[in-house]
N, C-alpha and C positions, 0 to 999 in steps of 0.2 A: 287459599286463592280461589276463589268462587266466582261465579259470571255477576257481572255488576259491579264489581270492585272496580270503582274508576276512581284509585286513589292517584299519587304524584310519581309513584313508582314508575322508574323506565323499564322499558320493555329490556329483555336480557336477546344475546345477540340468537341465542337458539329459539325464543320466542318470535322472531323476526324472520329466522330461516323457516320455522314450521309455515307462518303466516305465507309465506312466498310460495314454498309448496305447494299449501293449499290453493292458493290464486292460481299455479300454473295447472295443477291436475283440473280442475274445472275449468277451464280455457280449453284445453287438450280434451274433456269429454264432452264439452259443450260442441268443438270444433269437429272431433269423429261423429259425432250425432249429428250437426248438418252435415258433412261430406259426405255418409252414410246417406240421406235422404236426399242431396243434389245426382249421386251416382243415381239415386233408384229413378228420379225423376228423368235427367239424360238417358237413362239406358244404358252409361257406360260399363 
């Protein structure tokens, strides 16, 4: 299973869960990294 394989095969449903994880953990550090930098700018 190597990167590039874009064969016909469907995604397995654990394949799908990692994917999701990943999308949300990068939202969530995307999102503490501006909150982080709106507090510092407010002063809050």
């Amino acid at each position: 299973m190597a990167f590039g394989d874009n064969g016909p095969r469907k995604k397995t449903p654990f394949e799908k869960l990692t994917m999701i994880v990943v999308i949300v953990m990068i939202i969530v550090t995307i999102g503490g990294i501006l909150f982080t930098a709106l507090a510092g700018v407010t002063g809050m």
